[in-house]
C-alpha beads as a LAMMPS data file, in Angstrom:
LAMMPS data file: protein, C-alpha beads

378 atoms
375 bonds

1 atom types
1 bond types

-500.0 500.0 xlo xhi
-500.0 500.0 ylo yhi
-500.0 500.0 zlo zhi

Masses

1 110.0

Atoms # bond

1 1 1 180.729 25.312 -73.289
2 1 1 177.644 26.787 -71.736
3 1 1 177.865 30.104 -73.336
4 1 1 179.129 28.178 -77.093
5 1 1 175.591 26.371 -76.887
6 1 1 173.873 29.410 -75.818
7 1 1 175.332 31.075 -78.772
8 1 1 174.159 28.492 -80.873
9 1 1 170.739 28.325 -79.637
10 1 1 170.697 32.098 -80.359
11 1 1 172.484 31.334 -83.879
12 1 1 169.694 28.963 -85.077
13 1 1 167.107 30.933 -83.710
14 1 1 167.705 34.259 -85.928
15 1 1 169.416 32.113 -88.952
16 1 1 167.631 30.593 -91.787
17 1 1 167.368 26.842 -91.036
18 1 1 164.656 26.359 -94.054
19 1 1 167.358 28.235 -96.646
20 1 1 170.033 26.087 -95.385
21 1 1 167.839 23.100 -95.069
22 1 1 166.648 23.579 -98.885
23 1 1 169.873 23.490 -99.998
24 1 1 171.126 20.736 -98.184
25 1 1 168.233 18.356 -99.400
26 1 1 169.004 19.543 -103.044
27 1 1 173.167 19.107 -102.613
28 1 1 172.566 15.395 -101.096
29 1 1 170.093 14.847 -104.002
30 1 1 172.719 16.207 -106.510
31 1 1 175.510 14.030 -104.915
32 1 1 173.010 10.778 -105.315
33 1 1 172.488 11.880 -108.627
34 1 1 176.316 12.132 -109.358
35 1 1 177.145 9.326 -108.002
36 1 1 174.939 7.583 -110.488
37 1 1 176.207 9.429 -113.210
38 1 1 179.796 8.000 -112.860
39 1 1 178.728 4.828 -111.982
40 1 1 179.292 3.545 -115.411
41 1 1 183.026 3.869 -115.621
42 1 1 183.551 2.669 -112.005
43 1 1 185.314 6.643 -110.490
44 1 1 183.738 7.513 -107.345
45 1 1 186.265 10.769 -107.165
46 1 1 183.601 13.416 -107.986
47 1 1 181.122 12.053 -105.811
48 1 1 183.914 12.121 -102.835
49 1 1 185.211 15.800 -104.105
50 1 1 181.544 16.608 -104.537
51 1 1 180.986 15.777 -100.448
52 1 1 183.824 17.459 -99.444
53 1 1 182.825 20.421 -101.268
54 1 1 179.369 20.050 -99.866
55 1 1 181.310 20.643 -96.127
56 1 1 182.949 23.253 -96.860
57 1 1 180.059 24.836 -98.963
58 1 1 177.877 24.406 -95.260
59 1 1 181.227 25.999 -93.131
60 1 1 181.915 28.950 -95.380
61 1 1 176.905 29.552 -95.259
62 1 1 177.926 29.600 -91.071
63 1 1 180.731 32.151 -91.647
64 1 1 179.207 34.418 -94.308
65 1 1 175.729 34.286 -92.341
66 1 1 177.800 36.256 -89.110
67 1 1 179.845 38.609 -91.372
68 1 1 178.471 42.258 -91.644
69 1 1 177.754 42.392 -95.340
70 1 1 178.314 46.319 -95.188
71 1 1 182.418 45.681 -93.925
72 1 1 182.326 43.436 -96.993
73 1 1 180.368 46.369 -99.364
74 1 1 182.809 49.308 -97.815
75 1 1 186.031 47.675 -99.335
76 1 1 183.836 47.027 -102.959
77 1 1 186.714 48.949 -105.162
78 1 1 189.319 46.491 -103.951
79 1 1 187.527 43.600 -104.202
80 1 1 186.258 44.385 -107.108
81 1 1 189.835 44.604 -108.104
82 1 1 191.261 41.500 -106.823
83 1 1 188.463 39.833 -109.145
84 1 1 188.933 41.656 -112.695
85 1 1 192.724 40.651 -111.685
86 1 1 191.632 36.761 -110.518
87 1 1 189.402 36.367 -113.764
88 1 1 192.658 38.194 -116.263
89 1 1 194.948 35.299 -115.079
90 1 1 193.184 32.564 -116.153
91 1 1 194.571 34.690 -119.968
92 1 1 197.714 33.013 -118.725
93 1 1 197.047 30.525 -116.564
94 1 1 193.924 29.058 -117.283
95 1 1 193.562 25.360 -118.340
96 1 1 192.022 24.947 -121.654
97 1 1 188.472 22.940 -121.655
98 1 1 185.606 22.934 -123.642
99 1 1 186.702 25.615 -126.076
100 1 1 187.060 27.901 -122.930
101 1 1 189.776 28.762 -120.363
102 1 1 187.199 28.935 -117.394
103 1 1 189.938 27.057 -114.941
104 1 1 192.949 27.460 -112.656
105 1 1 194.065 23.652 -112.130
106 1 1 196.426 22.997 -109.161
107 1 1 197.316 19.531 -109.612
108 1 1 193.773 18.006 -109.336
109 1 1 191.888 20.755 -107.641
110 1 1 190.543 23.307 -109.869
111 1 1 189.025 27.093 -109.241
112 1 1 186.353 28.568 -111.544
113 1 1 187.272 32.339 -110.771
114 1 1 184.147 33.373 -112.301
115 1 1 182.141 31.775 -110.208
116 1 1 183.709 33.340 -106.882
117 1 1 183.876 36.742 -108.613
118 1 1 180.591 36.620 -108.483
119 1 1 179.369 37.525 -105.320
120 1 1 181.802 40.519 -105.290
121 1 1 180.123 41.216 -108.293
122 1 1 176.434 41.872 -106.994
123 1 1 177.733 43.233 -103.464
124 1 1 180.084 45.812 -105.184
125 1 1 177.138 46.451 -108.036
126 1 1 174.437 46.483 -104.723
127 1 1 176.544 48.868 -102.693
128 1 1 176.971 51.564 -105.605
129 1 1 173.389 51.259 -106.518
130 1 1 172.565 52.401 -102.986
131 1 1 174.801 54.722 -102.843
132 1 1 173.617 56.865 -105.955
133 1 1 169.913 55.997 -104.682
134 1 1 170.669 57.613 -101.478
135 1 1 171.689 60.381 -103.305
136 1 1 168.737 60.345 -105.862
137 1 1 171.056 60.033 -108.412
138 1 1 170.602 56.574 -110.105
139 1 1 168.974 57.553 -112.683
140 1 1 171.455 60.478 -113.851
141 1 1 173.320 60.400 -117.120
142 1 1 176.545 60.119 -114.970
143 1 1 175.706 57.127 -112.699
144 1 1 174.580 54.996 -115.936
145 1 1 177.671 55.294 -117.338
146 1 1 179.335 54.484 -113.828
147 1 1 177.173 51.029 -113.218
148 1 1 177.452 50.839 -117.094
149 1 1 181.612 50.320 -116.942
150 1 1 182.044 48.776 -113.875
151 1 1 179.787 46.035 -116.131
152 1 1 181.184 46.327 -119.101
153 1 1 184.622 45.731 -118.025
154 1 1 183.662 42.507 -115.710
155 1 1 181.752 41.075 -118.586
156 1 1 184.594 42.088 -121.333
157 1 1 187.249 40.583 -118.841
158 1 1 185.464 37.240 -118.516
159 1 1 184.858 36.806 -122.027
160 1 1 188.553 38.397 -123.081
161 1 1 190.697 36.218 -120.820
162 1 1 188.592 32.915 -120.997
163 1 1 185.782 32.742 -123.805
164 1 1 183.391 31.481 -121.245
165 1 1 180.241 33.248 -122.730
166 1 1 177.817 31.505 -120.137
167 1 1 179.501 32.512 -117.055
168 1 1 179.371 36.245 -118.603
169 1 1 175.874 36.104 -119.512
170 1 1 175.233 35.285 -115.627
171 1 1 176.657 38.538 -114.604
172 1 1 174.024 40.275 -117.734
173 1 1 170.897 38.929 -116.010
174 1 1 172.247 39.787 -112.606
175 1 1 173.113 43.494 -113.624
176 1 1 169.281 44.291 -115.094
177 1 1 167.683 42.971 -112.574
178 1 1 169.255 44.715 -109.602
179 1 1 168.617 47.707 -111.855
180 1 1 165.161 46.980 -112.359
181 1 1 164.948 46.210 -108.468
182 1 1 166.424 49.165 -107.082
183 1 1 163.608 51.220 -109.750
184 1 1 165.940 51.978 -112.673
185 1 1 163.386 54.445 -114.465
186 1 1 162.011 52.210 -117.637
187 1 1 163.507 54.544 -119.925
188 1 1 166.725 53.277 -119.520
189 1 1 166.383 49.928 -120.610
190 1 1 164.551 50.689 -123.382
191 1 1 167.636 52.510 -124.408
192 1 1 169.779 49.493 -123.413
193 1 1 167.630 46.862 -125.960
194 1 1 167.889 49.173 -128.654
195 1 1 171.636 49.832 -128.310
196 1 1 171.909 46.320 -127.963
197 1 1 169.856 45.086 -130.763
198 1 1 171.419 47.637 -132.967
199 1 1 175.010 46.572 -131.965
200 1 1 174.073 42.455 -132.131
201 1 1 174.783 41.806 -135.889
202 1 1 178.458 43.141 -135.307
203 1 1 178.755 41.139 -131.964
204 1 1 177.244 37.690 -133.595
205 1 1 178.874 38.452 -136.859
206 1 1 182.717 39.726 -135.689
207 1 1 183.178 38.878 -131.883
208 1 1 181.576 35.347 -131.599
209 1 1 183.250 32.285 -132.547
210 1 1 181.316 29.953 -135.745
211 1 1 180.937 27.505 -132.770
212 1 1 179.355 30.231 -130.497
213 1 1 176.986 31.007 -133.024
214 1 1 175.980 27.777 -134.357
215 1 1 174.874 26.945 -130.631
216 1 1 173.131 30.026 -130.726
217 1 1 171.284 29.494 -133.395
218 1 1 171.053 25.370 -132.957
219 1 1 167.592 25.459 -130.847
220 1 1 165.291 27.030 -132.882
221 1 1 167.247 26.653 -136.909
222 1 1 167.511 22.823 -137.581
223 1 1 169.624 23.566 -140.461
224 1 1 172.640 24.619 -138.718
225 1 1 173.067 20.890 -137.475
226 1 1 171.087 18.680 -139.833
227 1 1 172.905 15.438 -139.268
228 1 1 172.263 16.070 -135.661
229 1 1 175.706 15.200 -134.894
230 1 1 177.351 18.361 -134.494
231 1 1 176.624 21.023 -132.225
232 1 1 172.861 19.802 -131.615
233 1 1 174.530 16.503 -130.517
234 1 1 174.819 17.141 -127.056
235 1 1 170.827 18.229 -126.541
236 1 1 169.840 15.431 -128.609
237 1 1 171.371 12.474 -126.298
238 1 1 169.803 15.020 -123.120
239 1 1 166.574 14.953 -124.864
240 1 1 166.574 11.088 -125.553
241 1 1 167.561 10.040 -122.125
242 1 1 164.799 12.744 -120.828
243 1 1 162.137 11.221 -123.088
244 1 1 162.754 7.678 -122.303
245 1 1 162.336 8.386 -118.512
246 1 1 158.656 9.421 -118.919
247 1 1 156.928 9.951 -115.646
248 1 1 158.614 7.750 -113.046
249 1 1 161.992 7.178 -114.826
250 1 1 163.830 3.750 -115.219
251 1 1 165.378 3.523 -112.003
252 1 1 168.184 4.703 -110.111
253 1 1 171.388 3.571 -111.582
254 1 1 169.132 1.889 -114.441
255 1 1 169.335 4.985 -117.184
256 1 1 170.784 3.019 -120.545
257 1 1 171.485 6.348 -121.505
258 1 1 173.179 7.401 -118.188
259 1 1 175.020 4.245 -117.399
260 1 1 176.381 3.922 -120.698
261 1 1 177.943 7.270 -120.160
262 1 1 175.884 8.220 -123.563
263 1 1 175.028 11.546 -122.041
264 1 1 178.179 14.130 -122.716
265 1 1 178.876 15.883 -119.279
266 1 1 176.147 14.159 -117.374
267 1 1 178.083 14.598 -113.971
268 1 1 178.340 18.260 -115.051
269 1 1 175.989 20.469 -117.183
270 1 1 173.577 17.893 -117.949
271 1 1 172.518 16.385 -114.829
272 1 1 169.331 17.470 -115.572
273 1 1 169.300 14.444 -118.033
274 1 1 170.532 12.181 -115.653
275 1 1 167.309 12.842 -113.159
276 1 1 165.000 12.595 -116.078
277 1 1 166.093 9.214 -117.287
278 1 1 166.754 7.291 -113.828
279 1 1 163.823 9.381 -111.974
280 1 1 161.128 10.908 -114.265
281 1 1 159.576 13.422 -114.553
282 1 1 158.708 13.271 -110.929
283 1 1 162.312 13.577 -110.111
284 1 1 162.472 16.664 -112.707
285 1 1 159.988 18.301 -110.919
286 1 1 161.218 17.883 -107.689
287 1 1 164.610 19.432 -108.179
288 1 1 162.276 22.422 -110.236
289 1 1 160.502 22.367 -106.870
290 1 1 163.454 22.790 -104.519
291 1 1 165.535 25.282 -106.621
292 1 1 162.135 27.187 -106.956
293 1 1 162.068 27.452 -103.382
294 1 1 165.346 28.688 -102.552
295 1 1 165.167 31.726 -104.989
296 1 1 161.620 31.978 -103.835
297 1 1 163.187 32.622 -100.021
298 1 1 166.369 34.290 -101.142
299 1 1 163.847 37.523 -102.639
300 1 1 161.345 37.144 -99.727
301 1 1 164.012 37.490 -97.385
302 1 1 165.599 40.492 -99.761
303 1 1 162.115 41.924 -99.239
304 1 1 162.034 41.987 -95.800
305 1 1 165.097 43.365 -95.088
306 1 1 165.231 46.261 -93.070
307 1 1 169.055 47.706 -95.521
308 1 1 168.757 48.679 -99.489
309 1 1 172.093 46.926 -99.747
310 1 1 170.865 43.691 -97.787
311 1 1 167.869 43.524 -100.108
312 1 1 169.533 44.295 -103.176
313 1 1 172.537 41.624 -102.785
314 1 1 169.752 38.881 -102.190
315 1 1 167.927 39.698 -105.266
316 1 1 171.151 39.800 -106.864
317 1 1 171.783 36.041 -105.881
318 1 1 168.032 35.028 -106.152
319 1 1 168.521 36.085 -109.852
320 1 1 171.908 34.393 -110.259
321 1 1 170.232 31.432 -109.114
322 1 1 167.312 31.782 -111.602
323 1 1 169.067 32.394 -114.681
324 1 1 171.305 29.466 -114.073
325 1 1 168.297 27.360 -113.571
326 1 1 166.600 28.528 -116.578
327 1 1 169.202 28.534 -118.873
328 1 1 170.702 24.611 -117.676
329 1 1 167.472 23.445 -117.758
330 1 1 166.677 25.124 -121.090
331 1 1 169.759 23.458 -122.912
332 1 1 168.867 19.926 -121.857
333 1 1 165.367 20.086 -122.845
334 1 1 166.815 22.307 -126.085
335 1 1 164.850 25.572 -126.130
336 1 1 168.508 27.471 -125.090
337 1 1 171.846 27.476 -126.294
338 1 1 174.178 24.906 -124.719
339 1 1 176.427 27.538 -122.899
340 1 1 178.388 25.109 -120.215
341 1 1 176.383 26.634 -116.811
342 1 1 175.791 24.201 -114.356
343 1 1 173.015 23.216 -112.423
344 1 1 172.978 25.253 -108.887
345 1 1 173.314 22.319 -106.199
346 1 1 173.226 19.643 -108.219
347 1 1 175.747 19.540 -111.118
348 1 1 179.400 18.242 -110.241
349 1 1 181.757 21.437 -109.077
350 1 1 183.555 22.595 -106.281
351 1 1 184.028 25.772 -107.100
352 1 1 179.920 26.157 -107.730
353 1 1 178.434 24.564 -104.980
354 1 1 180.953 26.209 -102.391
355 1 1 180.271 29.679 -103.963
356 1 1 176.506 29.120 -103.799
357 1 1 177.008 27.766 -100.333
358 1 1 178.687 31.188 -99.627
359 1 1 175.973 32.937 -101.125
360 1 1 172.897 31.495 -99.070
361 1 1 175.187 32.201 -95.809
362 1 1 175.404 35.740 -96.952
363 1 1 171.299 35.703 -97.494
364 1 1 170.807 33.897 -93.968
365 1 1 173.273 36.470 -92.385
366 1 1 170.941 39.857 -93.916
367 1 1 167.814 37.823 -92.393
368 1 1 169.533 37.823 -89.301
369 1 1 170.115 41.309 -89.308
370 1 1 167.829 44.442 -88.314
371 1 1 162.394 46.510 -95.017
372 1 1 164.623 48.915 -96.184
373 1 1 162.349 52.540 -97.676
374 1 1 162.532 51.675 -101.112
375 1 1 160.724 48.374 -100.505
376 1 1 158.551 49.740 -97.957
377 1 1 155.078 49.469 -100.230
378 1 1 155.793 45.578 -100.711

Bonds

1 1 1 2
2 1 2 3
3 1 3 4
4 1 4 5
5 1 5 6
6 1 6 7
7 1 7 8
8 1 8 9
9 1 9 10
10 1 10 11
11 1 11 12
12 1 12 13
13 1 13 14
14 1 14 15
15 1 15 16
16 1 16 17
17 1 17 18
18 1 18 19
19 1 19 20
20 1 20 21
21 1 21 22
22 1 22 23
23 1 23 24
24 1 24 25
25 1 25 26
26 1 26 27
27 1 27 28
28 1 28 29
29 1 29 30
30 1 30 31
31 1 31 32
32 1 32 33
33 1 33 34
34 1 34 35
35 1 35 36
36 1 36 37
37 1 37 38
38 1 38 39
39 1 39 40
40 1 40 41
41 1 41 42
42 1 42 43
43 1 43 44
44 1 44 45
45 1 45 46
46 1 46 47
47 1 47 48
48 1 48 49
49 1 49 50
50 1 50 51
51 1 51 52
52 1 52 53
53 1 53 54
54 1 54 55
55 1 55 56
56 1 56 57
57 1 57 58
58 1 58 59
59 1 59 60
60 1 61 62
61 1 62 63
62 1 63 64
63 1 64 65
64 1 65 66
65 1 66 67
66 1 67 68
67 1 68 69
68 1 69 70
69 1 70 71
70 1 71 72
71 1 72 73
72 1 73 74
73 1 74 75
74 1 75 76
75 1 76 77
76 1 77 78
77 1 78 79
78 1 79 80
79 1 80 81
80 1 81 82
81 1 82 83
82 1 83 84
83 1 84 85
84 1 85 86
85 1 86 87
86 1 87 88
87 1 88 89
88 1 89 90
89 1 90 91
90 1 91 92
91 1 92 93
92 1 93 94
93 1 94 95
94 1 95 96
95 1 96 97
96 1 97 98
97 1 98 99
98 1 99 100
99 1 100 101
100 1 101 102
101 1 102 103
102 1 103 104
103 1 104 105
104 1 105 106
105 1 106 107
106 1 107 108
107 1 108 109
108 1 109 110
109 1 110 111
110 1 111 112
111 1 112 113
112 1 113 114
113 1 114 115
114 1 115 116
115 1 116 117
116 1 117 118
117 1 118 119
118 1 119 120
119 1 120 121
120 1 121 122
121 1 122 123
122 1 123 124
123 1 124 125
124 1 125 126
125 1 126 127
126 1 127 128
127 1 128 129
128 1 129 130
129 1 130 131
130 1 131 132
131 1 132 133
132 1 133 134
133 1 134 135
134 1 135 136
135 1 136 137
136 1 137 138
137 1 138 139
138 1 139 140
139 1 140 141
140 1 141 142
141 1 142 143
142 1 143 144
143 1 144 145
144 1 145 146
145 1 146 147
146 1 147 148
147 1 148 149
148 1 149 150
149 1 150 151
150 1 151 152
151 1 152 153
152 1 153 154
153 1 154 155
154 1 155 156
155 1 156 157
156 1 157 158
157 1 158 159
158 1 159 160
159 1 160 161
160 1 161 162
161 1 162 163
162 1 163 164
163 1 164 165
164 1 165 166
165 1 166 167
166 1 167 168
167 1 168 169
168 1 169 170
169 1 170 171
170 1 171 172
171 1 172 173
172 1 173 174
173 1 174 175
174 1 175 176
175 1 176 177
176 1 177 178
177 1 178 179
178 1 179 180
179 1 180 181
180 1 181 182
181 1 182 183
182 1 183 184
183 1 184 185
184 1 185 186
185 1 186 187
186 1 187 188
187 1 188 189
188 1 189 190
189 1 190 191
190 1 191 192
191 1 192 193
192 1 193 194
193 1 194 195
194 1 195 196
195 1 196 197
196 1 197 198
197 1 198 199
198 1 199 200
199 1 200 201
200 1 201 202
201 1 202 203
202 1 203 204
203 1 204 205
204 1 205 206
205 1 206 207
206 1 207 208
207 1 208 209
208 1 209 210
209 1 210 211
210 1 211 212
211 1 212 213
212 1 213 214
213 1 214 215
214 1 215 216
215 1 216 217
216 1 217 218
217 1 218 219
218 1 219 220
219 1 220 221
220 1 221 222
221 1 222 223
222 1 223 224
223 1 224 225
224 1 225 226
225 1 226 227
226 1 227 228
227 1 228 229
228 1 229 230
229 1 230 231
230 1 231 232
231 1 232 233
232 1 233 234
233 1 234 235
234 1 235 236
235 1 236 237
236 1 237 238
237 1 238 239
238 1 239 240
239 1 240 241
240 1 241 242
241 1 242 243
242 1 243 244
243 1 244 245
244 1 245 246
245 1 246 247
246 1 247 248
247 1 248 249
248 1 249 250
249 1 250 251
250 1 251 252
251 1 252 253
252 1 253 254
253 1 254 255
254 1 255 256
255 1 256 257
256 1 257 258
257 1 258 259
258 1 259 260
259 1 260 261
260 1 261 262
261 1 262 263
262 1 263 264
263 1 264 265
264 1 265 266
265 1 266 267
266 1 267 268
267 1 268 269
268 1 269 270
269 1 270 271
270 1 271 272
271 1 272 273
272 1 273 274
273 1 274 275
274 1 275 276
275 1 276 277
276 1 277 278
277 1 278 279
278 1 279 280
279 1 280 281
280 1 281 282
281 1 282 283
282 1 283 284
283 1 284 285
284 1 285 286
285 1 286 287
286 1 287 288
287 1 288 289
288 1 289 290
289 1 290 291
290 1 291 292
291 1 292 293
292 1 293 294
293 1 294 295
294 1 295 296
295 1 296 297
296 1 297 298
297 1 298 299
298 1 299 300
299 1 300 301
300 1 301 302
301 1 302 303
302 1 303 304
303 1 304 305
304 1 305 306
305 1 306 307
306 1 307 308
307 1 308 309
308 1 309 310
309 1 310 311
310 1 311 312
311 1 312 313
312 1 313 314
313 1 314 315
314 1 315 316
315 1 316 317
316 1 317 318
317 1 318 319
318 1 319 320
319 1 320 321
320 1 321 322
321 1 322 323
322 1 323 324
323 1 324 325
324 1 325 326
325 1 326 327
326 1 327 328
327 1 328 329
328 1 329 330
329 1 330 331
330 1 331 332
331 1 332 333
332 1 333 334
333 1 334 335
334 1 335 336
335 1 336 337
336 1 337 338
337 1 338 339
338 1 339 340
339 1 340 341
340 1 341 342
341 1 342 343
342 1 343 344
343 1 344 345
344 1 345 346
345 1 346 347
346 1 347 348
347 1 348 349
348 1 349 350
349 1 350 351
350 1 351 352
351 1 352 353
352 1 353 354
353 1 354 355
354 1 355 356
355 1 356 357
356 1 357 358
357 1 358 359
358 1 359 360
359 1 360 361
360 1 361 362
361 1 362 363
362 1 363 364
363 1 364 365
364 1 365 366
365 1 366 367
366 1 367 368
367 1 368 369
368 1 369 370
369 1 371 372
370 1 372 373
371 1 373 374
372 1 374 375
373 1 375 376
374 1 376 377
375 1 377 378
């Protein structure tokens, strides 16, 4: 018993307590919020699912934080693997929701593979980057085309087997900025916009949906939803339940909006909404604040890290977090697309908030471990 508390003493000591503390505050504050947004039709289950997760989110930060990242990065190709393979079956095996096949439902628990896929994601991307940097190849011909597929076919995978354009776009924001990070030369993704913005007409015009690109299009073309009824619908009841909060919001479990269940998905992608109307803008600004913070300490811990793969994988995540922020945020206020992400910590889902759980352990684990050369001038 002695030496268990010495170890822990030891454990808390080198470990992160303000990461995990950060995202503990924001996971109880998503759970109150939850539990307000179901209030209305009298189900407590996602507010008891949403604890449990929570628990297991907080056991699997302790066991990440004391597993060697690079054992994890040395086995990247069959990881990598088991993912593509994970993400394929939900071709098969997925359940159908919201247009997309983003689920594998066993009885009533569900896994979003896309979501666990992607931490092997950035530590497989992190570990080749290194690799060819070591070598001072990243910026060859040859080792584009390399990082190049091993995106293309996550991203085409995702989007082949389940039509779940959001969780695709994640992996997108993730891959340039690692690039950028690890000092892609600028070149490179200049080449990258053009090819892209020469090849978007055929991808918006042949490989999206009509749906997909109405919703594109929907925040800044008010003709392709003039009624307001079809697919601007969903921002407009966000935007009304936001408005009507004003600065200190109507009151917990007082939204009209919210307890009327007027708000589509507002356990889910637009809990956002839920905060606004019941708590303000005050309450907007605080979960701003605390999600701020976390990617805030996620890339000043990448910074400080004394391995290229340690810092890399936690600006990886940082930027996961970001771009999920951004974009959730962005659809319920409607300046972006309303692309199903949810809310890091505080929207409903298991699968989410143990991932992201998973991922801060990770982060608190390359803290814990002995600035890397390429970050040596910061």
């Amino acid at each position: 018993m002695k030496k268990f508390f010495s170890f822990l003493k030891e454990y808390m000591k080198k470990s992160d307590t303000l990461l995990l503390s950060l995202c503990l505050i924001s996971s109880i504050y998503g759970i109150v919020l939850i539990s307000s947004a179901v209030r209305y039709d009298g189900s407590m289950n996602s507010v008891y699912i949403q604890i449990i997760a929570v628990i297991l989110g907080v056991f699997l930060y302790f066991l990440f934080s004391v597993i060697d990242i690079d054992i994890i990065a040395s086995r990247w190709k069959l990881l990598m693997l088991l993912g593509i393979i994970l993400i394929m079956s939900l071709r098969w095996i997925g359940a159908e929701e919201s247009g997309n096949r983003a689920w594998i439902r066993f009885g009533g628990i569900g896994i979003q593979p896309a979501e666990v896929v992607k931490i092997i994601f950035i530590i497989s991307i992190a570990h080749v980057i290194v690799q060819l940097k070591d070598r001072n190849k990243l910026d060859h011909p040859v080792s584009i085309l390399i990082l190049g597929a091993l995106f293309i076919i996550n991203f085409g995978v995702i989007v082949w087997a389940s039509s779940d354009l959001g969780s695709a776009l994640v992996y997108l924001f993730v891959f340039v900025v690692m690039l950028f990070a690890a000092g892609l030369k600028i070149y490179w993704f200049l080449g990258g916009i053009a090819v892209l913005a020469a090849a978007s007409p055929y991808i918006f015009y042949n490989l999206l949906t009509q749906t997909q690109r109405d919703r594109i299009l929907a925040p800044y073309d008010p003709s392709v939803d003039p009624s307001g009824l079809g697919v601007t619908w969903q921002t407009n009841q966000s935007k009304m339940a936001l408005a009507s909060g004003r600065i200190f919001g109507t009151g917990l479990y007082q939204g009209t909006q919210t307890q009327s269940g007027s708000i589509p998905y507002q356990h889910t992608d637009f809990i956002f909404a839920v905060a606004g109307e019941e708590l303000g803008m005050i309450g907007c600004l605080a979960i701003i604040a605390l999600l701020t913070a976390i990617i805030v300490r996620c890339v000043r811990i990448g910074l400080r890290s004394q391995s290229s793969l340690g810092a890399l994988v936690c600006i990886g995540i940082a930027a996961m977090l970001a771009f999920q922020t951004l974009e959730n945020i962005g659809m319920c206020i409607g300046v972006a697309p309303v692309i199903g992400l949810t809310l890091p910590f505080f929207s409903y889902g298991g699968s989410s908030i143990i991932t992201t759980f998973a991922a801060m352990g990770i982060v608190s684990g390359i803290k814990m471990r002995p600035k890397p050369t390429m970050f040596l001038k910061w």
